[in-house]
DSSP file (Angstrom, degrees, kcal/mol; ACC not computed):
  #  RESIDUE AA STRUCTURE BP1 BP2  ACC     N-H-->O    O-->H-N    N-H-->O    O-->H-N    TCO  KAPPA ALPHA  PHI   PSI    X-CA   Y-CA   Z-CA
    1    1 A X              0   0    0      0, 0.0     2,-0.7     0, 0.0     7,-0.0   0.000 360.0 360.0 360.0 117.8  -29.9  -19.5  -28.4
    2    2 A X        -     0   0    0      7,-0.1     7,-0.2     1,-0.1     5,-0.1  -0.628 360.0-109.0 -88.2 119.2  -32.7  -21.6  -28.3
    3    3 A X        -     0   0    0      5,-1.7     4,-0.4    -2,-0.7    -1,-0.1   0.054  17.4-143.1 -25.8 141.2  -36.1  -19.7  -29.1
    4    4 A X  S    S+     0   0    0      2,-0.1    -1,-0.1     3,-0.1    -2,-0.0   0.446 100.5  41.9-101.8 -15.6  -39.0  -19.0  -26.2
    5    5 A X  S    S+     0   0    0      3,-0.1    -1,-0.1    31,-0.1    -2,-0.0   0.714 134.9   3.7-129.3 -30.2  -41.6  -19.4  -28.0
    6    6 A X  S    S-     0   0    0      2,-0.1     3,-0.2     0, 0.0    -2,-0.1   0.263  83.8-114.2-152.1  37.3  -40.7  -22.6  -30.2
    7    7 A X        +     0   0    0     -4,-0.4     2,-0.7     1,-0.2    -3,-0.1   0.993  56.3 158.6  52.4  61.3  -37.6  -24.0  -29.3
    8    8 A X        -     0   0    0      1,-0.1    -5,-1.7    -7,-0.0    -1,-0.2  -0.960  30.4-155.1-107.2 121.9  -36.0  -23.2  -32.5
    9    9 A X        +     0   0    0     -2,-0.7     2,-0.5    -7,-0.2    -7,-0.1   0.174  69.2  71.3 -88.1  10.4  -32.3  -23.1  -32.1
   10   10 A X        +     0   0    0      2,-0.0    22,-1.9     0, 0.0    23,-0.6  -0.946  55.3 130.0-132.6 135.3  -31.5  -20.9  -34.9
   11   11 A X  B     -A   31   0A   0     -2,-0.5     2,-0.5    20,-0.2    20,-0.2  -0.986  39.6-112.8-161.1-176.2  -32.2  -17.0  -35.1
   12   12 A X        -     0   0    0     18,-3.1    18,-0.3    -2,-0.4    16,-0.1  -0.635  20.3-109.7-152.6 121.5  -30.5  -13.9  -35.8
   13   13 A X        +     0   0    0     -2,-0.5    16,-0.2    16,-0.1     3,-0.1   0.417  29.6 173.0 -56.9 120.1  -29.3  -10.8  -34.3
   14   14 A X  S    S+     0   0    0     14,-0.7     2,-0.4     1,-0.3    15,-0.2   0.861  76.0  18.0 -79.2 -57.7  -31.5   -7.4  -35.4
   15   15 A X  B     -B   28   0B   0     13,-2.1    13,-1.5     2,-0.0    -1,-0.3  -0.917  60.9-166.6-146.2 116.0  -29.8   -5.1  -33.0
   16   16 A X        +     0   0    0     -2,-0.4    11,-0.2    11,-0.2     2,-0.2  -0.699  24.8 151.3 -95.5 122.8  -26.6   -5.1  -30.9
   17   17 A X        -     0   0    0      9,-0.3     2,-0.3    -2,-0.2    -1,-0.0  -0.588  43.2-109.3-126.3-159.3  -26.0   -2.5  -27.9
   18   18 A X        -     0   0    0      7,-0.2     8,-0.2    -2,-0.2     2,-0.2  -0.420  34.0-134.0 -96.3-173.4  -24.2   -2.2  -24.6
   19   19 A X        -     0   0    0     -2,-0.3    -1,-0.1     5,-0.3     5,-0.1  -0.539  46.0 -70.5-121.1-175.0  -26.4   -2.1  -21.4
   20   20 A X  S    S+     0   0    0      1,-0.2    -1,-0.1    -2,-0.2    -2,-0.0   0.944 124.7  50.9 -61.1 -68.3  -25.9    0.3  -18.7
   21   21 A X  S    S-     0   0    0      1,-0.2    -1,-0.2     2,-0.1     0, 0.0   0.539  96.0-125.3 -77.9  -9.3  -22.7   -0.9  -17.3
   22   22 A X  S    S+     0   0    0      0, 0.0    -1,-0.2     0, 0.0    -2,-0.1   0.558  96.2  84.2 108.2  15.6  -20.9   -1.1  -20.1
   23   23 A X  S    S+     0   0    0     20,-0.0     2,-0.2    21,-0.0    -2,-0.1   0.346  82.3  82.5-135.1  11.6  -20.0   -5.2  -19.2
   24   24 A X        -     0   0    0     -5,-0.1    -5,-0.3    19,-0.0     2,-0.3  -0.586  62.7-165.7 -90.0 170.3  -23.0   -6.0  -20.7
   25   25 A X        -     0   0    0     -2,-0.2    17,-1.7    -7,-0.2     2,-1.4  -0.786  15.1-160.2-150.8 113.1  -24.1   -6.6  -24.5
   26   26 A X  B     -C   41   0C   0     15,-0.3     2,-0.5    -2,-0.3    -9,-0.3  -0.685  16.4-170.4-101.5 101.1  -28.3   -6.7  -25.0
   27   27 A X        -     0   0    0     -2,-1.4     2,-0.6    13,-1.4    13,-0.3  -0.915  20.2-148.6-119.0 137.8  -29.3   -8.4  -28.3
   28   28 A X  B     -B   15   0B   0    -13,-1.5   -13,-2.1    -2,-0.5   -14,-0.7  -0.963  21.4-164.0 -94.4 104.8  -32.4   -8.6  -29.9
   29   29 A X  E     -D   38   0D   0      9,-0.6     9,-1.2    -2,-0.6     2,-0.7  -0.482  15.1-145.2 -55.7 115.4  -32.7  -11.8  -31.8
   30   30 A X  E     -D   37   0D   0    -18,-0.3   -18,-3.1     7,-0.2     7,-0.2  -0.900  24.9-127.8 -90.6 119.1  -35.3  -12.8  -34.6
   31   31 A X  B     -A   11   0A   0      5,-3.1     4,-0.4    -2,-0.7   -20,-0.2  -0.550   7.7-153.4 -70.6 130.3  -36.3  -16.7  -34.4
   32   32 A X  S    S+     0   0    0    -22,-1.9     3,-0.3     2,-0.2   -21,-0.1   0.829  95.7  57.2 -68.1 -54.6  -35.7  -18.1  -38.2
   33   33 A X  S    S+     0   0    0    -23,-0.6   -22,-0.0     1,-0.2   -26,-0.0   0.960 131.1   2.4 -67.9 -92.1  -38.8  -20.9  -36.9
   34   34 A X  S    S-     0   0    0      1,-0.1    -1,-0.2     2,-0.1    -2,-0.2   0.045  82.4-127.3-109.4  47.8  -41.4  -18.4  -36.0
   35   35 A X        +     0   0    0     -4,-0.4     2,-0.2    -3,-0.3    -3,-0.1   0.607  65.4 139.1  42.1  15.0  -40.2  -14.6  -36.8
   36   36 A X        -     0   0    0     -6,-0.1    -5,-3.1     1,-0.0     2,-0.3  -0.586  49.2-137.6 -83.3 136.3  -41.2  -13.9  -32.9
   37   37 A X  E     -D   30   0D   0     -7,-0.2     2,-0.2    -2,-0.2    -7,-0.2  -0.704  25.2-177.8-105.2 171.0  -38.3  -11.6  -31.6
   38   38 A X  E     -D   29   0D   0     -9,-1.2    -9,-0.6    -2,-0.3     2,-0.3  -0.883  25.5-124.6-168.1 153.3  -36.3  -11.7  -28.1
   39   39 A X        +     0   0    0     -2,-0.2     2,-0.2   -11,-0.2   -11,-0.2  -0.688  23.0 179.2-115.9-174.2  -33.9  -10.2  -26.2
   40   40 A X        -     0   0    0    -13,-0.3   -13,-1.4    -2,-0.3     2,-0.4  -0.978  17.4-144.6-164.3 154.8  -31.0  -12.1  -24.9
   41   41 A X  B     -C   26   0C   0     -2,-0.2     2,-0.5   -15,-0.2   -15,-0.3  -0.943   7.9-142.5-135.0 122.4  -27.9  -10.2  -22.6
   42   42 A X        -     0   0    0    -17,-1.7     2,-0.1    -2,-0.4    -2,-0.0  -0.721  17.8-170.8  -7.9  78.8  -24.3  -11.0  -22.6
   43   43 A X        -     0   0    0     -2,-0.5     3,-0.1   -19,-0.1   -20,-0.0  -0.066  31.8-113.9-132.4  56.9  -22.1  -11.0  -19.8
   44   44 A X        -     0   0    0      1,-0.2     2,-0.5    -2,-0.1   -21,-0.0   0.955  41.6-129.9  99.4 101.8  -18.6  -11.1  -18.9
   45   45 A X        -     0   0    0      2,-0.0     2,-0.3     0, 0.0    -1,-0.2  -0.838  21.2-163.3 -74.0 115.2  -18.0  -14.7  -16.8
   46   46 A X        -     0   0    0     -2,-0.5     2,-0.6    -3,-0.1    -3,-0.0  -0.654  16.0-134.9 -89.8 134.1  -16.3  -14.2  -13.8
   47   47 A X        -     0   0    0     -2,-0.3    -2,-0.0    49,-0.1     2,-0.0  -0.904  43.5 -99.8-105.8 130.9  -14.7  -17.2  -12.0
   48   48 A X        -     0   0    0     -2,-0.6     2,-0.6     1,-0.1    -1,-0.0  -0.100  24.9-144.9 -45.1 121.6  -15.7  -16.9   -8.2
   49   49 A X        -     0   0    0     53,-0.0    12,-1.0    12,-0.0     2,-0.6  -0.628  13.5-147.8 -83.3 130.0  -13.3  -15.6   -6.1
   50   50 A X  E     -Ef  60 102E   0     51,-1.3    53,-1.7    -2,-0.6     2,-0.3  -0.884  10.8-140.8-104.8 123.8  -13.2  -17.4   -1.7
   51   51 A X  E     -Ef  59 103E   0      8,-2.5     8,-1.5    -2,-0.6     2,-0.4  -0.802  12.1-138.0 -89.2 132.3  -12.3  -15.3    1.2
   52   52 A X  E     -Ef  58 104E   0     51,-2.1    53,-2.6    -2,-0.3    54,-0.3  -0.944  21.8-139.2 -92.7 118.8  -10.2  -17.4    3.4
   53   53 A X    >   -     0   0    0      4,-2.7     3,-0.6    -2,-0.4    53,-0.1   0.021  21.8-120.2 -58.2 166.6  -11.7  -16.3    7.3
   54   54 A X  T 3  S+     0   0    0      1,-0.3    -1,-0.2    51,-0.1    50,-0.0   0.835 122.8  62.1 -81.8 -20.8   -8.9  -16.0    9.9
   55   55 A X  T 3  S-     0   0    0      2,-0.1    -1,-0.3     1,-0.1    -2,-0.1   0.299 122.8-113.5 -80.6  17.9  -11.1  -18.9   11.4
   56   56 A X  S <  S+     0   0    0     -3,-0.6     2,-0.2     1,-0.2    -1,-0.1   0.240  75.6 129.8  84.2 -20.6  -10.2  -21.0    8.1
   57   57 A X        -     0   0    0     -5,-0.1    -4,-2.7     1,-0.1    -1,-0.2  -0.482  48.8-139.7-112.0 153.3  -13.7  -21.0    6.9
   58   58 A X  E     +E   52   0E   0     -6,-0.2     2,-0.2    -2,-0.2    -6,-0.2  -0.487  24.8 163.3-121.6 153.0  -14.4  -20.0    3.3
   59   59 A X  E     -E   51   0E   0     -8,-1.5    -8,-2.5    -2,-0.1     3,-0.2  -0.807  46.4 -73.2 176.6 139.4  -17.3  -17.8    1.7
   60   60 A X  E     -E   50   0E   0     -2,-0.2     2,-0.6   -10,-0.2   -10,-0.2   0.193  55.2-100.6 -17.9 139.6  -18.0  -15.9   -1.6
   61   61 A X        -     0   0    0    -12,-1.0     2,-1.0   -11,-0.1     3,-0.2  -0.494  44.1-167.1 -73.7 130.4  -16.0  -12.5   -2.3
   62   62 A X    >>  -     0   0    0     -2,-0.6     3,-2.0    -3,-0.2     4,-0.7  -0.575  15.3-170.0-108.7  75.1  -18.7   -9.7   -1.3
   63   63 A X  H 3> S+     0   0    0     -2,-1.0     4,-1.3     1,-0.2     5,-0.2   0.982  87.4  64.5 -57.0 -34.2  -17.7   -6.3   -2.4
   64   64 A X  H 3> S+     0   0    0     -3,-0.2     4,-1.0     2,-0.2    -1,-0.2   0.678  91.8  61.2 -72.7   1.4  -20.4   -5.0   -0.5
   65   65 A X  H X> S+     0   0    0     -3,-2.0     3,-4.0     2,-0.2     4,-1.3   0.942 106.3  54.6 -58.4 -77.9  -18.8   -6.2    2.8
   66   66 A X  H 3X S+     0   0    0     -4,-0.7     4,-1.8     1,-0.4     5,-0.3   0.637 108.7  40.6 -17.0 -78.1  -16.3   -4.0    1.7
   67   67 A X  H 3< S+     0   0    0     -4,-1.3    -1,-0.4     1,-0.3     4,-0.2   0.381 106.4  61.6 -75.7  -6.1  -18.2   -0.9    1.2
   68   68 A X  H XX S+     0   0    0     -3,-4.0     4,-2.3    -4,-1.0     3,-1.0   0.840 110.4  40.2 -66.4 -48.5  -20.1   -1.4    4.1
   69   69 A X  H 3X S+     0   0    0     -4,-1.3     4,-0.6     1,-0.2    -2,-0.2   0.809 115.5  50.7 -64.8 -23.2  -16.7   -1.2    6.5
   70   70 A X  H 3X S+     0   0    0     -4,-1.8     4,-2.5     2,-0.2    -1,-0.2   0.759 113.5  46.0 -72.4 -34.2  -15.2    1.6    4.4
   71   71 A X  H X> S+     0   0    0     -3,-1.0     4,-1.6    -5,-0.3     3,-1.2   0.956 117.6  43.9 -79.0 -61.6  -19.0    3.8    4.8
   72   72 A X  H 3< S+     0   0    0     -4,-2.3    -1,-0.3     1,-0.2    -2,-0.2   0.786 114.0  52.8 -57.9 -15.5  -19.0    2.9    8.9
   73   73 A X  H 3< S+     0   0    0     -4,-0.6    -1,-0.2    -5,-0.2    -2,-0.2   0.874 112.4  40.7 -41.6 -64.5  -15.3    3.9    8.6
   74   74 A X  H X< S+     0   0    0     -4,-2.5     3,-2.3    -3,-1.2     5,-0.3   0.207  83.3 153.6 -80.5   0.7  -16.3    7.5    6.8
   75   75 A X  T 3< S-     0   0    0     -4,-1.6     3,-0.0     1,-0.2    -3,-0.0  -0.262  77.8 -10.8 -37.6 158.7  -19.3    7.9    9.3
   76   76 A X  T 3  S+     0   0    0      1,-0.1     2,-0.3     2,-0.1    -1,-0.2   0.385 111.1 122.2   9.7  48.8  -19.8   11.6    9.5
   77   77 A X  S <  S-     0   0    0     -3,-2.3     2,-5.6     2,-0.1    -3,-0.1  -0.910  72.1-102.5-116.8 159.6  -16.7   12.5    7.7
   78   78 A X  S    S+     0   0    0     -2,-0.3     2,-0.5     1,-0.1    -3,-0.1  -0.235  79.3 111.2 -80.4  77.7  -16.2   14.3    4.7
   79   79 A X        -     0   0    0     -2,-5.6     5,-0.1    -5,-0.3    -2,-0.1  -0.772  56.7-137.9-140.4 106.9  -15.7   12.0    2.6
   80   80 A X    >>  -     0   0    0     -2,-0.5     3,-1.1     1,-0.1     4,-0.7  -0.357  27.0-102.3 -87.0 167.5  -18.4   11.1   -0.5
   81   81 A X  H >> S+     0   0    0      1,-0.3     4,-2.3     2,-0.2     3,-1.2   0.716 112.9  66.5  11.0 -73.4  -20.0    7.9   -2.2
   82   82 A X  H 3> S+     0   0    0      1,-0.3     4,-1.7     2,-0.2    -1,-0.3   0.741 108.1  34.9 -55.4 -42.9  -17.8    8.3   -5.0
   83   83 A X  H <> S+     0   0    0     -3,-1.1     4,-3.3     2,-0.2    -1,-0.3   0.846 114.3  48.7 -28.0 -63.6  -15.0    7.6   -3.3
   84   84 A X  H <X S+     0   0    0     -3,-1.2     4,-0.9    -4,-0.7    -2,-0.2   0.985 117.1  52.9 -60.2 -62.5  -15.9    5.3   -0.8
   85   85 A X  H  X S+     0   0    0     -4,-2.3     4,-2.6     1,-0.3    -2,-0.2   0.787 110.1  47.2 -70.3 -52.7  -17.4    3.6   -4.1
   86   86 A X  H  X S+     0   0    0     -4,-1.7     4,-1.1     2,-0.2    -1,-0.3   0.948 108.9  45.6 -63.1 -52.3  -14.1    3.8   -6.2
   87   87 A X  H  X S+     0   0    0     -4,-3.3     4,-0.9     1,-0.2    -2,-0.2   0.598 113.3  60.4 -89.0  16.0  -11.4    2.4   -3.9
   88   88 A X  H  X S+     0   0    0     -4,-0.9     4,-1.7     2,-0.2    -2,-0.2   0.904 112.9  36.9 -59.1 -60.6  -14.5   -0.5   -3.3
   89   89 A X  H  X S+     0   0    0     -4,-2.6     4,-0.9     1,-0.2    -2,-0.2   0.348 116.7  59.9-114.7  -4.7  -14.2   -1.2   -6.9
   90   90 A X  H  X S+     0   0    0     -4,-1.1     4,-1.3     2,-0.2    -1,-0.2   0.975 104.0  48.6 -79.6 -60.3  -10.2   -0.6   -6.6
   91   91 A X  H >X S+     0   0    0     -4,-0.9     4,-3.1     2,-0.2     3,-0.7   0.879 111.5  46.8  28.4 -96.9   -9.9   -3.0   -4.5
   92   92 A X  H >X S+     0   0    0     -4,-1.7     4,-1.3     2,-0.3     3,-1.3   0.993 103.3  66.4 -55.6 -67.8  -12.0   -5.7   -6.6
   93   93 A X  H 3X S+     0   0    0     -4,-0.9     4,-2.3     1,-0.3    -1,-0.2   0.828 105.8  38.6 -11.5 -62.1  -10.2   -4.6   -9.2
   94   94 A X  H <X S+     0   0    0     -4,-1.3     4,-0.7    -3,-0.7    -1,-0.3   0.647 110.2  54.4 -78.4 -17.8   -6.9   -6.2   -7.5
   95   95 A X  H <X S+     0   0    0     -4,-3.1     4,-0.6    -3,-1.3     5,-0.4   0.777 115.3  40.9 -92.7 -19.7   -8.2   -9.1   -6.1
   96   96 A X  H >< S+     0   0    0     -4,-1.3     3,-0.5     2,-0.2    -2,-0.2   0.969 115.8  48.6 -61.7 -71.7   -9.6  -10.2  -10.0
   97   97 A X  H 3< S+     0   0    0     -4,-2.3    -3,-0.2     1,-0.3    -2,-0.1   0.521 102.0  68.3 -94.3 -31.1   -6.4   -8.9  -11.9
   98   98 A X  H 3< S-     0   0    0     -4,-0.7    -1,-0.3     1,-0.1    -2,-0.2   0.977  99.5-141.8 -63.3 -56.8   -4.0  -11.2   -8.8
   99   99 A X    <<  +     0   0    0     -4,-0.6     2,-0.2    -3,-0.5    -2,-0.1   0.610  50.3 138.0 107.8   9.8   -5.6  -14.1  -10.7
  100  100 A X        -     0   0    0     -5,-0.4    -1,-0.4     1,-0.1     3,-0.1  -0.514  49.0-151.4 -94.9 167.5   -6.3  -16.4   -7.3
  101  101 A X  S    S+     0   0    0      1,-0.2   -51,-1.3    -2,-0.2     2,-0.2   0.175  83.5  39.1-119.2   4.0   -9.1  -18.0   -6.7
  102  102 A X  E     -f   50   0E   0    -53,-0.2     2,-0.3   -44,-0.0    -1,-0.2  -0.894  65.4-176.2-159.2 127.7   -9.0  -17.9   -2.7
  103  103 A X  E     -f   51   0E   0    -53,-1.7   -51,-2.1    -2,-0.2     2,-0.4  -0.939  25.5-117.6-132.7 131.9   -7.9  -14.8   -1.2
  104  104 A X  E  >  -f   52   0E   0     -2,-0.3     4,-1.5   -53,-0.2   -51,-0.2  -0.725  16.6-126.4-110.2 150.2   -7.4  -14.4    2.8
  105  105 A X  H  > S+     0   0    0    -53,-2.6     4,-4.4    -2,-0.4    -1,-0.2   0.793 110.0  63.4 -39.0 -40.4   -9.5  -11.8    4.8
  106  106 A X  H  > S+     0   0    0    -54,-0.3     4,-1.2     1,-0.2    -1,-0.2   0.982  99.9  49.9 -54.7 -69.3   -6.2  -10.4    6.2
  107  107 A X  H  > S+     0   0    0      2,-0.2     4,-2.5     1,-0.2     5,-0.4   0.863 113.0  48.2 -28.2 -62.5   -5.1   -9.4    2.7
  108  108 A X  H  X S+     0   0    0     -4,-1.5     4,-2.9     2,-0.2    -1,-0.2   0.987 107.7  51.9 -25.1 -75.8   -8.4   -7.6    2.2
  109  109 A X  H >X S+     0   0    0     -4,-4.4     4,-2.8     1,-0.2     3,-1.0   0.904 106.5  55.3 -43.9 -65.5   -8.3   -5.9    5.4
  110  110 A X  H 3X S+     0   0    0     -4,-1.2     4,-4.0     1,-0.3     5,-0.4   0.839 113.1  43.0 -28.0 -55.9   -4.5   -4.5    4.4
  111  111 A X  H 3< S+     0   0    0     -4,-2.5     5,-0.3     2,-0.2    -1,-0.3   0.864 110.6  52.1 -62.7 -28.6   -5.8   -2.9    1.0
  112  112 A X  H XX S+     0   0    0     -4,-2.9     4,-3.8    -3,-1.0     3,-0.6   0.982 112.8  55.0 -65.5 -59.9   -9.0   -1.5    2.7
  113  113 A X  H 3< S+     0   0    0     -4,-2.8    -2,-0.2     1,-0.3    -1,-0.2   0.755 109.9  36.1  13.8 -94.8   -6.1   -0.3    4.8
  114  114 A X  T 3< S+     0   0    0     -4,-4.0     4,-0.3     2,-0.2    -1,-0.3   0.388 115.0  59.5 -71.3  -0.6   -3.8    1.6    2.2
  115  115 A X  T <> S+     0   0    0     -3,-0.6     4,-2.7    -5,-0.4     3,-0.4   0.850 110.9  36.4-101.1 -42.1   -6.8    2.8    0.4
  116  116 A X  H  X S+     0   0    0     -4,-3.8     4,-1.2    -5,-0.3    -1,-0.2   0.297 105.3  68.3 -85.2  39.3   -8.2    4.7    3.4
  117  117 A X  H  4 S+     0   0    0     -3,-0.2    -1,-0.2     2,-0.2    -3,-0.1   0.626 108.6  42.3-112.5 -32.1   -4.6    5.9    4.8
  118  118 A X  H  4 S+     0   0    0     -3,-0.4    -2,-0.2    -4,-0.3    -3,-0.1   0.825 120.4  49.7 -98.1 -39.7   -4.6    8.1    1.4
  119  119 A X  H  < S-     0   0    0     -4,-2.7     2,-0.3    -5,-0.1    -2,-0.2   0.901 130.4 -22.4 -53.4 -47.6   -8.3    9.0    2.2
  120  120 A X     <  -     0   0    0     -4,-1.2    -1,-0.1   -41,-0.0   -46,-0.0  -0.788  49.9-150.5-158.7 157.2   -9.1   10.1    5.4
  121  121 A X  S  > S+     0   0    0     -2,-0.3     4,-2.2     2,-0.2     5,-0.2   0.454  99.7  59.3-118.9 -30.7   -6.4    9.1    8.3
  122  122 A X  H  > S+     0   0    0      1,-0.2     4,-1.8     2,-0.2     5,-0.2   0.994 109.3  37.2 -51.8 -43.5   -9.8    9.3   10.7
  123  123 A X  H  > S+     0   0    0      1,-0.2     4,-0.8     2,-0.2    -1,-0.2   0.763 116.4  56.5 -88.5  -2.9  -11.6    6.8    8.9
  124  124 A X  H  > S+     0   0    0      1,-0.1     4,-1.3     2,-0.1     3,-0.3   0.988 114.3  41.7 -53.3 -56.4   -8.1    5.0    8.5
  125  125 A X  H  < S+     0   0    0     -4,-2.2    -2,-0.2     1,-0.2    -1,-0.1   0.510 110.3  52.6 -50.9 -34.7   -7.8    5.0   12.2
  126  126 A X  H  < S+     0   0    0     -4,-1.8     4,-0.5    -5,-0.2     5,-0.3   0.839 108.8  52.0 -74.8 -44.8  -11.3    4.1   13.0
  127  127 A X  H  X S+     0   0    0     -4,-0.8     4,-0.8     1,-0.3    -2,-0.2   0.628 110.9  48.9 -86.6 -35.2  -11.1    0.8   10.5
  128  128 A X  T  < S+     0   0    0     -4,-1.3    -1,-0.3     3,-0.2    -3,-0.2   0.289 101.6  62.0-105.3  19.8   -7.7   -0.6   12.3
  129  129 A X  T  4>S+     0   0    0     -5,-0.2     5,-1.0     3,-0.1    -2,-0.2   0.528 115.4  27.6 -85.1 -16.0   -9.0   -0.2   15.4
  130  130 A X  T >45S+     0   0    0     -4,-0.5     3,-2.5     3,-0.2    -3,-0.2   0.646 126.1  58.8 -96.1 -57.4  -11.9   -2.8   14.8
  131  131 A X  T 3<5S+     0   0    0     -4,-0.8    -3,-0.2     1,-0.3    -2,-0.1   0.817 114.3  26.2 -25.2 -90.2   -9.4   -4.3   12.3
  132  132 A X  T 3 5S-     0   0    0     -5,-0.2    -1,-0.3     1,-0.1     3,-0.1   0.705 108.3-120.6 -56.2  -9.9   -6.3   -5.1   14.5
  133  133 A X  T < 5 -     0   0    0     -3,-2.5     2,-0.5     1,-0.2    -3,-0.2   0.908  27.8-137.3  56.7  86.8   -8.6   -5.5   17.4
  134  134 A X      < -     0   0    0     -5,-1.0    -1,-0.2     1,-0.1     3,-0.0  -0.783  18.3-165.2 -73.5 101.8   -7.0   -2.8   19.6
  135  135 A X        -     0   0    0     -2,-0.5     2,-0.2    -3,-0.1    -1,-0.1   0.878  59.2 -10.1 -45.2 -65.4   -6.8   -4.1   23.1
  136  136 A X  S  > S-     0   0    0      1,-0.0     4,-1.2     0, 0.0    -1,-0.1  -0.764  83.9 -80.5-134.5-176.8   -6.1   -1.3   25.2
  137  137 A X  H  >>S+     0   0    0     -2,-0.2     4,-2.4     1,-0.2     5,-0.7   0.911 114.1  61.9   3.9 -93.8   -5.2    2.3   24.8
  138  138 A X  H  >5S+     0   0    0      1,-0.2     4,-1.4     2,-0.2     5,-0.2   0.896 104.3  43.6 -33.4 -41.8   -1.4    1.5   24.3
  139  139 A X  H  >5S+     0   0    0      2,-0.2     4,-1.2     3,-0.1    -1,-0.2   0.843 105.9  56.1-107.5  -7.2   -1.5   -0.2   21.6
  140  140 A X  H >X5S+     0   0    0     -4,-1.2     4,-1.0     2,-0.2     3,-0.9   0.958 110.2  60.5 -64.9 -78.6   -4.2    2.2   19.6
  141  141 A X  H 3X5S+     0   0    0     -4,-2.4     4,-2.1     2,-0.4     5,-0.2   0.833 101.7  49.7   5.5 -66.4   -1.2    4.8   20.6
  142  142 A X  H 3X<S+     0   0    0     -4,-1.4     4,-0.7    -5,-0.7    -1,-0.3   0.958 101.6  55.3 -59.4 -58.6    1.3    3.0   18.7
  143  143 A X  H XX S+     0   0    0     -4,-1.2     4,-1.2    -3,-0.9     3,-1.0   0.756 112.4  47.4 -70.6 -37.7   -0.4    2.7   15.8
  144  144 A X  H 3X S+     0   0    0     -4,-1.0     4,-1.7     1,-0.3     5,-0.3   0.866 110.4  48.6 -68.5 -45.2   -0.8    6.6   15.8
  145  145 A X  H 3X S+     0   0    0     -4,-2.1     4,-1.4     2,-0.2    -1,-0.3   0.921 109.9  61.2 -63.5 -14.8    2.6    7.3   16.6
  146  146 A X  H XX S+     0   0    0     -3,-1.0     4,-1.8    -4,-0.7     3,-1.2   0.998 108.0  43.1 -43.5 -84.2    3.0    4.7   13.6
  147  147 A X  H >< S+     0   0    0     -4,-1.2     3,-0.9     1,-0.3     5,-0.3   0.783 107.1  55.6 -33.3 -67.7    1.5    6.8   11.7
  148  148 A X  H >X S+     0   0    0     -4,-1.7     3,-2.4     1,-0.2     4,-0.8   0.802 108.0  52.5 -19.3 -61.8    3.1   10.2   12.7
  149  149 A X  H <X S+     0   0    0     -4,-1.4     4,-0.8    -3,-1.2    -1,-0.2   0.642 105.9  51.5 -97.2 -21.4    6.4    9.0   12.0
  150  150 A X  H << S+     0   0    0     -4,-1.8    -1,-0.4    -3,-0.9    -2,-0.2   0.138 115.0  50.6 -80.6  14.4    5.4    7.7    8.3
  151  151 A X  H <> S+     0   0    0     -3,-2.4     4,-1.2    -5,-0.2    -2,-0.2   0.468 104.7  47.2 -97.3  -3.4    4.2   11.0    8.0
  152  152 A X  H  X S+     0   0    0     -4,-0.8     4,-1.6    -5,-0.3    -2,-0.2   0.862 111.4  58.2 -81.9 -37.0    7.1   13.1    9.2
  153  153 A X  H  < S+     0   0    0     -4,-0.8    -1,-0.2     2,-0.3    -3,-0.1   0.623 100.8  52.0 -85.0 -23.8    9.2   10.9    6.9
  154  154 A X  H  4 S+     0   0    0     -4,-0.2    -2,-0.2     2,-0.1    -1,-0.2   0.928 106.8  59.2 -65.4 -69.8    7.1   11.7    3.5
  155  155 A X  H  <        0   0    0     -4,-1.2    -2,-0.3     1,-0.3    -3,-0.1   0.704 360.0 360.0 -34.2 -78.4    7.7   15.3    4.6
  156  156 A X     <        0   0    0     -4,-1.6    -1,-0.3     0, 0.0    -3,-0.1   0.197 360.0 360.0 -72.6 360.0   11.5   14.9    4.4
C-alpha cells in the first residue's frame, strides 16, 4: 500500500477491524517513510455477474431491480422490509453461489417467483401478471386455478 503522503510503499498495520457489513476489513496503517497514519478498507472481489434480456441485450446484475419489483409487488400488503429485503439478498445469494457469469432475466423472474409464492400469494399474483404478461382475463384465471390446485395438493 503505497503511502498518501510520500509514496512510501512500505508501512504497517496498528489496528485491524470489520466495518459495518461484516465483508469489509478497515486497517489503519502507519507509513515506515514518514510515521503519517491511514486508513485503507478491504473488500471481498466479486466477479460481475450479466443479465441476459429476453431481447438478448446484456446489462450488470442490479439487486435493487429486484427489490424494487418485489416492494411494487407488496404494495399495501402486509408484508415488511425485512422480508422483502431477505429473499432480495436470497436470491443474490443464488445467482453468486451458481457460479455463472451471465444469467438470463427469465431465470430471475422464476426465483422472484418461488420466493413470493411462500410470501404473500397476492403479491405472488400481482408480480406474474406483469411477469408473464397476462393477455386477457383467461389466462390470469389459469394461473389462479394453477395455483389452487398446487395448493389443494400440499394439503393432501
Amino acid at each position: 500500500m503505497r503511502c498518501l503522503y510520500c509514496n512510501c510503499t512500505e508501512s504497517k498495520v496498528i489496528d485491524s477491524r470489520s466495518a459495518d457489513d461484516d465483508r469489509t476489513i478497515r486497517r489503519r496503517r502507519e507509513c515506515i517513510g514518514c510515521g503519517r497514519r491511514f486508513t485503507t478498507y478491504e473488500t471481498i472481489e466479486v466477479a460481475p455477474i450479466l443479465v441476459v434480456k429476453s431481447d438478448g441485450t446484456r446489462q450488470a446484475y442490479d439487486v435493487g431491480k429486484i427489490k424494487n419489483g418485489i416492494i411494487k409487488a407488496c404494495e399495501k400488503r402486509p408484508v415488511p422490509l425485512e422480508k422483502i429485503d431477505e429473499l432480495a439478498d436470497e436470491i443474490t445469494k443464488k445467482i453468486y453461489n451458481s457460479m455463472v457469469l451471465e444469467i438470463s432475466s427469465k431465470k430471475i423472474g422464476e426465483m422472484v417467483m418461488d420466493g413470493l409464492k411462500e410470501l404473500d400469494e397476492v403479491a405472488y399474483v400481482r408480480y406474474a401478471s406483469v411477469y408473464r404478461s397476462f393477455k386477457d382475463i383467461s389466462s390470469f384465471m389459469a394461473e389462479l386455478q394453477r395455483m389452487m390446485e398446487n395448493k389443494e395438493n400440499e394439503q393432501k
